[in-house]
Every structure is written in C-alpha cells, then in structure tokens.
N, C-alpha and C positions, 0 to 999 in steps of 0.2 A: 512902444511895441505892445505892452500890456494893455492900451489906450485902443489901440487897432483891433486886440482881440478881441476886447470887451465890446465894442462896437460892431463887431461882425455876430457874436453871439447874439445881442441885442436884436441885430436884423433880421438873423434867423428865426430869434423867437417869435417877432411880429410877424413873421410869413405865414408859420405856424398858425399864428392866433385867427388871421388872416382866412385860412381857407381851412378852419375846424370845424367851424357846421358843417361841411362839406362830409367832413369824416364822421360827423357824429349823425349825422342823418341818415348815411350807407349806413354805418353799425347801429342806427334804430329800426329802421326799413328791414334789413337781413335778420335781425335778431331770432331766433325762433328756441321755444325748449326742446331741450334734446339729452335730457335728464331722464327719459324713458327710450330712448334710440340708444342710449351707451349702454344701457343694460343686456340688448338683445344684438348689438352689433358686434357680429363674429366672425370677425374681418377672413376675406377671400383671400388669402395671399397666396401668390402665385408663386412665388419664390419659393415658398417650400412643398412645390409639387418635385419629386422624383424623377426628372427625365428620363430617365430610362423605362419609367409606369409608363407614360404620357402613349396613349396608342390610337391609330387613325380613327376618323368617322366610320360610323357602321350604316347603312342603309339595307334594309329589309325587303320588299316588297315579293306577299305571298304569293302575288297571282304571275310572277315573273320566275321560269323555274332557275335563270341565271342566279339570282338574288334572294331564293327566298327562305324559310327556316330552315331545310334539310342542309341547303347548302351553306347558312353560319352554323350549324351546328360541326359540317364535317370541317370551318375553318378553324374550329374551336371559340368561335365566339359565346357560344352559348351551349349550356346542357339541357336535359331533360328529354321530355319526348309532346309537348303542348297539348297534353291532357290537364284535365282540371287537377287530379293526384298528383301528377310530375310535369306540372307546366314546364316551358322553357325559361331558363335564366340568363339572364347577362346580371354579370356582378363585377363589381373591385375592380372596375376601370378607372380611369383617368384620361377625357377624351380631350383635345385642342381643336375646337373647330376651321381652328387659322381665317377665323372670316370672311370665309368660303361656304359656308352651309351647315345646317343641323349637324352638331353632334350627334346623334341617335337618331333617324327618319327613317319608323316601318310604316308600312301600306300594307291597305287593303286586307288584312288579315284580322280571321275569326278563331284561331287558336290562342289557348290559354299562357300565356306567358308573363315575366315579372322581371321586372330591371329594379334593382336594387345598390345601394351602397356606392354608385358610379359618381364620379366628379365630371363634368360636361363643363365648358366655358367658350369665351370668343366662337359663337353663330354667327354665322354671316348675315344674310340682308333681313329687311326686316319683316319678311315672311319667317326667317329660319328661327329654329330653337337650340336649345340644350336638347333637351329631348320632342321629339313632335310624332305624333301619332295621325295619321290622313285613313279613314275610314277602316278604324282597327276595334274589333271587340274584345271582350272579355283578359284587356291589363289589369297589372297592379305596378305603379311606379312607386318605389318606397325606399326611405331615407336615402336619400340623392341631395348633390347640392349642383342647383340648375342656377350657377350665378355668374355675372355678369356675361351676361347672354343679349339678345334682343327680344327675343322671348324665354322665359326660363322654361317652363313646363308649356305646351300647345299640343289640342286636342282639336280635329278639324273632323266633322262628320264621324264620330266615333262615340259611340256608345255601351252603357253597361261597363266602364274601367273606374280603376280604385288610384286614385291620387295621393296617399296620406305621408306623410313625417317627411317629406320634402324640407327645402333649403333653397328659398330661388331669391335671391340679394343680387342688386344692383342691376335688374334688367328693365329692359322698356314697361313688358308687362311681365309679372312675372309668373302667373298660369290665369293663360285664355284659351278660354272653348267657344267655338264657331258650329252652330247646326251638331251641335252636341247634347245626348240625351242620358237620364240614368245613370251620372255619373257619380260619384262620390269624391268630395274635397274634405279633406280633412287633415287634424294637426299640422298644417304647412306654417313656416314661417317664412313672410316674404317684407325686406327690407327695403326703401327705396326705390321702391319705382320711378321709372320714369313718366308711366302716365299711370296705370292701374295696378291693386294689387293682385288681385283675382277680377277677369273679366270675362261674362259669359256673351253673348251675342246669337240674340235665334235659339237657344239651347233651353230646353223644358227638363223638368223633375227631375233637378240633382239637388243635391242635399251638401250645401257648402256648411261645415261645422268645427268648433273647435282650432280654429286659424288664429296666427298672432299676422297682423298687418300693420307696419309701421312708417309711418312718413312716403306716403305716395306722395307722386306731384299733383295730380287729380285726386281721385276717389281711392280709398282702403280697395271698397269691392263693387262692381259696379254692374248692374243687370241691365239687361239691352233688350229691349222685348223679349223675355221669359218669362216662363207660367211656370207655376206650380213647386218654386224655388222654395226649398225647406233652409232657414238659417238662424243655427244654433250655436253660442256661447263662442264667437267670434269676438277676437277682441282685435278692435282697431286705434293705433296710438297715433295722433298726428296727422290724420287721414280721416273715413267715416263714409257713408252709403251716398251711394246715386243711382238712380232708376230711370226705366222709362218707357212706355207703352207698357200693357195689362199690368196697370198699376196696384191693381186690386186683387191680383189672382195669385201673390207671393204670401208664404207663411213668415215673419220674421218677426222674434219676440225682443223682451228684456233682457234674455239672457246674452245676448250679444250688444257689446259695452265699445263706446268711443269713449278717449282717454279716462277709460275705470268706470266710467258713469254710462246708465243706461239708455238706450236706442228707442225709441217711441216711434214706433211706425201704426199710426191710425189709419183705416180705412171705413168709410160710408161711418161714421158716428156723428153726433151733433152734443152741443152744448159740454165741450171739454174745457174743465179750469186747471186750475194750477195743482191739484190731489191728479191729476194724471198724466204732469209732468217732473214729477219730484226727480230734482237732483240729473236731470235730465243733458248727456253728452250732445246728444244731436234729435231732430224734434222734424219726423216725415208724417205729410200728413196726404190724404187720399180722399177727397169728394167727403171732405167733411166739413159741419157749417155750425156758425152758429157760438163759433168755441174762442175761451181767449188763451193766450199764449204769452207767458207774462215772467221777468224776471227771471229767466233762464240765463247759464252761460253755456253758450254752445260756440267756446271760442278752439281752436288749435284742430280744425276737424277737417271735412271736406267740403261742404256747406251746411253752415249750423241749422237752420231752418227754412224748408221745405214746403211749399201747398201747392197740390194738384189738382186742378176743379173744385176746389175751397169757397167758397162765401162768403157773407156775414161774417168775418172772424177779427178779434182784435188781438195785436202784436203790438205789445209795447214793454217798455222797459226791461229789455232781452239787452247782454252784453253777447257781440258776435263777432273777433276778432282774430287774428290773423290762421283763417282756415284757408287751404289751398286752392280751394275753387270761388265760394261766393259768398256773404252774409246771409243775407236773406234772397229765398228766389219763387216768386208765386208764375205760374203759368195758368192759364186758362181760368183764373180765379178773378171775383168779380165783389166789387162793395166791402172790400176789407179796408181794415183801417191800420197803419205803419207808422205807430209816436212812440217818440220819444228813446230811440233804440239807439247804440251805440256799436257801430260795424267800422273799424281800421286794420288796416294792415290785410285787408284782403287779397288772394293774388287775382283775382277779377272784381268784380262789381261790387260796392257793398252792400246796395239794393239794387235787384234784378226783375223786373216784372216785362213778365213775355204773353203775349194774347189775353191782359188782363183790363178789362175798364170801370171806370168808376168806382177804382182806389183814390184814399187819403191816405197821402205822406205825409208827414207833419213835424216836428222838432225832431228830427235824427240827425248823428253825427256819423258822417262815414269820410273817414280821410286817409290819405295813402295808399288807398286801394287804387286799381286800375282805373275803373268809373265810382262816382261815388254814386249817383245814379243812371240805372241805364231802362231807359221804354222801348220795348221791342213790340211792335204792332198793339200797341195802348191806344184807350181812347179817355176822355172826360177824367182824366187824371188830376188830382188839386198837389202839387207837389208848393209844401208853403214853410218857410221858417226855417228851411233843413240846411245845417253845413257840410257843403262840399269841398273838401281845403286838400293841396299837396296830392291829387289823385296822379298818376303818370299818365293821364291818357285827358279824361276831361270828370267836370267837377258835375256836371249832366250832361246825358247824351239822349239825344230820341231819333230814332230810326222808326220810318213810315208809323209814323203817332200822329194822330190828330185831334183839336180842339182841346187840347189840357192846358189847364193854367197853372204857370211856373211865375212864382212870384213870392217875395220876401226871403228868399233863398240867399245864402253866402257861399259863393264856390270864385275862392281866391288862393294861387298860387300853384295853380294847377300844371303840368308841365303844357299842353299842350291849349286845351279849352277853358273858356269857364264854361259855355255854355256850347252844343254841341248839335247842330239839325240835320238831319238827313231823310228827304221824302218823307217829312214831317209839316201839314198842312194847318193853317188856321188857327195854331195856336198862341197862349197870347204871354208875352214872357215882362214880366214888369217887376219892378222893385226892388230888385237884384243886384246883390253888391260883388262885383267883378272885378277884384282886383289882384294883379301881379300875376295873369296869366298870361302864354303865349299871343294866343287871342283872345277876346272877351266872348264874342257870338259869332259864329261859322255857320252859314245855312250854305246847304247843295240838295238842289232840285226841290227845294219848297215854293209854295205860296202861301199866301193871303195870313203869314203869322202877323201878329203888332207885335212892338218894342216899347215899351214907356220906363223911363223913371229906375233905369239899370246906371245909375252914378255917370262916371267921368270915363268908366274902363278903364285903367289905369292899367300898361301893359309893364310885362315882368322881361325879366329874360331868357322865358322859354326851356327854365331849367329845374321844374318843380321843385325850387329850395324852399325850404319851412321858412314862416315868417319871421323876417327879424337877421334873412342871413346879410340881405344887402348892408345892413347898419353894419354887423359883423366886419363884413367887406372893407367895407369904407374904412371905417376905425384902422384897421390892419395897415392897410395902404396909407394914411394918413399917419400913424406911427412910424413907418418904413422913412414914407418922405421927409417929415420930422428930424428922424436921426442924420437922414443922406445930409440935411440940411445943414446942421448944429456940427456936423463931423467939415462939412467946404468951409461953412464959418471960424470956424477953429485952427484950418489952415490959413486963412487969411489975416 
C-alpha cells in the first residue's frame, strides 16, 4: 500500500515537473511591479456603501424646462441659486448607475454650479460616465470618486470647468475630454485604467497638473491633436505620455515624473547627449536631430522612447522593458540608427518604426513582446544581428515595407512567426535563424522578396514556449513512463 502511494506521489511529481515551464513563463510574462500601485490603491468597495444613501441618476439638461436646474433644485437635488457667489450644489450622494447610463449627465448649461464629495459607479455604455458634462460651462467637480465606471470624469464640448481632488479608479478612461477647452485638471488620482488615464481629444488650452496616474493599460495621459496643453508635476507610475498631431505646440516640462524620474519631452533641438537625459523616466522627442540617446532606463512606462520627425539620431544601449504600449517607437523619422538596446516584456512591439526609411537596427534584444520588430510603411531598412525570441505574435513583421534587408536576425520560438510580410515588396530576407516558430516566413500579397540562407525552419508547436521547454517536456513524460513501467514490471 505504502509502495502504491509512493508511486502515485512520484507521478504526480513528474507531471508537475513536466509542464512547469509552462507555469513559470505565465508568472515571468505577467510579472509586473506593483510596489508603487499598493501604495495608492484605495480599494472601491462596494460593500460598504449604505443602501439606504445609494440614490437614482440625476440628469440636468438647462435648455429643457422639464429637467433643468430650477426644476433639481425644487426636487431637492441641489442648492444654491447658479451664480458665481452661490453656485448650485449637488453633494453627499452616492449614485448606482445600474449600467444603464451616466450617474450625473447635465447639458447644455452655462450657470455656475459644483458637484462635490458624490460617490458615482457602474455607467452604462461606453459613452456613459460617473459623472459627464455635454456642452456645460463654468463647473467645478471636486473630491468625487468617479470609480469603476466606463468613464470616470467625461467632458464633451464643454468649457472653462474645474476638475480637481477627484478619485476615478478602475474605469476605461478615467477623465476624457472631447472638443473641450480651458479646462483645468488637477490633483486627480486615477488608478487602472483600462485604456487612458486622463485623455484629451480635439481639446486646446487646459492645464492638466498635479495628477497621480498609476498603471494604465495604454498611456498615464494621452493628447490627441491639442495645442497649447500646459503639464505640470504629474506623476505617472506604470504608465507615462503619448501624443499626436501638433506635436510641438504642448508645454510639458521635468517636473512631471514617470516612475519618480523625469519626462523629457524635446522639441525642434539638435545635437542632445546624455547631460539632457539624466536619470531620465521616459525620453519624447519632436523634429529633433542630430542627438544621441544612450543608456537610459525607460522601462515599467508607456512607451519608453519616442521620435517624431527625428533624424540623424543614435539610440543605443537604452534598457526599455516591460512598458504597456511599446519599447521604442520612431515615426516619420529617417537615418537613425537602433543598437544594441534591450526592449522585452512589451505589451506591443519592442521596436516599432512607422513611415520611417533608411534606419539601422542592429544587435537589439527584444523578446516577449507582441512583435519584437514591427515596419509600418518603411522603406531601405537594414535590420541585422537582432533577437527576436518568445514574441506572441511574430519575431518581425513588415506591413507595406519595401526593399529592406533582414538578415543575420535570430527570431525563434515565437508563437506564431519568425518572420512575418504583408504588402511588403522586394525585400530581401536572408541569414536568418528560425527556429521553433509556428511558421518560419508567411508572405500575403507580396512580390519580388528573395529568401536565402534562413537554416532548416525548424517548426515549434505554435505555443510561444521559452527555449528549452520541449526538453522539459520530454524529460517529464519520460520519467512518468519510466515509473508506469518499473511499477507493470514489479507486478509481473
């Protein structure tokens, strides 16, 4: 009996042993710090709301005389009289959206008013908020907690309102403004996003400052064609900036810090070394040329380094790991040179170069990321020497790119590619060690690429395991059968 248990133990153990890379690759892939997220996470719980507080949605709208201030004022939702001295108030609610619509949705209204100290949750779709404002002037929303919403705080064509000491955890986004102007953001803290943590969109001359943003899926704070965005002593943990159109017309300094360490957002400068990147979180650069970019760690962020209309610039020897969006990302940047950088654990690309030609990629390591490289409309690209290993998607990918040479590249065990083409013409892929992917080279819709001199392709099993798990495997299975074996012979 003793003889059977120990033998069953034994089995088990080998199963175990058997399919542990498995476990240990999920818990290296997932790994993330969150040793600055426990500090500031101040858990929403729902449980300890007061049923009896918990009161319907409110909907405003001024220009409707069924619904509009006079008429919450006589329901008792609010006091005051919406002068700038005795604005109107809504306070010391606790609203349940029932995932059915904004908690809080005024319209149209240019009286003075202030919602304060209200708890808002479960918004319905993913237009609705906690709170949401559609073409309203002169708010102030202040200490509110706008959490686990779809939107936490939303500002849609509204202008001249006051955002500050908010609470917007666990929503999609947790305050976006849309065609929104002259706004003021500040002291907010927003936890977990699901995509952004402050997102502006179309929206000019507000002054986002003072914000803690921790662990977005995407970007901490993310600008969307806006001018004239003032951003001050924002701190982003886990997260970090993203931009795009009038790249040059935002004010944003040092004093706004990804994980503790300072924001470098350059614009039109030449010739930047490493005195003006010191100690540097995350490193946005803007139609600047000429500059090198060297030994940085801009890992745990939202893409650690940035060039937009860039040049002549060298990046190299930069650690850029597991940030939420991308390693490195050059658009519309031309004759830079990408050696010898270290980008894993990305949740997209670990080099990303979009309408960029006549880069040099060169010894980088980027693995476990989504793409380890990805060419988006590139041309005359030398991509040589670089490993691509364990990406979940492909080890390179090139979308409408043409005439780049990809060669002396290792992109092995990728789940799906080693190499990856799409309406990518002419280019010429050789020397390439491809092994233990899905497939080795997938073209769709190309011509006139060559192949030379890419090994044997040695195919995997399509399950991006780290090298070394098949041996694992095998070993396991061969101990199991072992025992099965030694335990029939012993009866015999």
């Amino acid at each position: 009996m003793k003889s059977n248990r120990k033998t069953k133990t034994i089995i088990i153990l080998g199963i175990l042993f058997a399919f542990s890379p498995i476990f240990i690759n999920n818990l290296r892939f997932t790994a993330r710090n969150r040793d600055i997220t426990s500090n500031y996470n101040d858990e929403f719980d729902h449980d300890n709301l007061k049923i009896s507080a918990v009161s319907g949605p409110i909907y405003i709208d001024d220009n409707n005389p069924s619904s509009n201030w006079s008429v919450a004022k006589d329901a008792g939702i609010c006091t005051g009289n919406g002068t700038y001295s005795e604005p109107y108030v809504i306070e010391d609610l606790i609203i349940d959206g029932e995932g059915l619509g904004s908690c809080i949705l005024i319209e149209n209204s240019n009286v003075c008013f202030r919602i304060e100290n209200c708890t808002v949750y479960n918004s319905g779709s993913t237009w609705d908020g906690g709170i949401k404002l559609y073409n309203v002037n002169n708010s102030q929303l202040t200490d509110n907690n706008c959490s686990t919403n779809n939107l936490g705080i939303s500002l849609v064509s509204s202008n001249n309102n006051t955002i500050s000491e908010n609470i917007a955890n666990y929503n999609i986004y947790g305050i976006k403004l849309n065609f929104s102007d002259n706004n003021a953001i500040s002291g907010n803290t927003v936890i977990d996003s699901n995509e952004n943590g402050i997102y502006l969109f179309y929206s000019d001359t507000n002054t986002i400052s003072g914000n803690t943003i921790i662990n977005s899926f995407r970007e901490g704070i993310y600008l969307w064609h806006c001018k004239d965005t003032i951003m001050l002593e924002n701190k982003m943990n886990e997260c970090g900036l993203g931009l795009s159109g009038y790249l040059t017309l935002n004010n944003i300094d040092t004093t706004n810090l990804v994980n503790g360490k300072p924001l470098y957002y350059y614009t039109n400068e030449i010739n930047l070394g490493s005195d003006n990147f010191t100690n540097a979180g995350q490193a946005i650069l803007v139609n600047c040329h000429n500059s090198s970019i060297v030994n940085l760690n801009t890992s745990y962020g939202s893409t650690g380094i940035l060039l937009y209309y860039c040049d002549n610039n060298y990046i190299t020897g930069n650690i850029v790991n597991y940030n939420n969006y991308r390693g490195i990302r050059l658009s519309y940047s031309d004759n830079n040179t990408i050696f010898g950088n270290t980008l894993n654990y990305n949740q997209h690309e670990g080099i990303y170069l979009y309408g960029s030609n006549n880069n040099y990629v060169s010894e980088n390591i980027a693995n476990y990321n989504f793409d380890g490289l990805l060419l988006w409309y590139c041309n005359n690209i030398i991509s040589l020497g670089n490993t691509f290993n364990a990406n979940r998607w492909a080890g390179l990918r090139l979308r409408y790119s043409n005439n780049n040479s990809i060669s002396g590249n290792t992109a092995n065990n990728n789940i799906y590619y080693g190499i990856y083409l799409s309406s990518s013409d002419y280019n010429i892929i050789s020397g390439n060690t491809l092994i233990g992917n899905d497939e080795c080279i997938v073209e769709e819709n190309c011509q006139g690429n060559t192949f030379s001199d890419n090994g044997s392709c040695t195919y995997g099993q399509g399950d991006g395991t780290i090298p070394g798990f098949n041996l694992f495997f095998m070993l396991g299975i061969l101990s199991v059968a072992v025992i099965l074996i030694s335990k029939k012979l012993q009866k015999s």
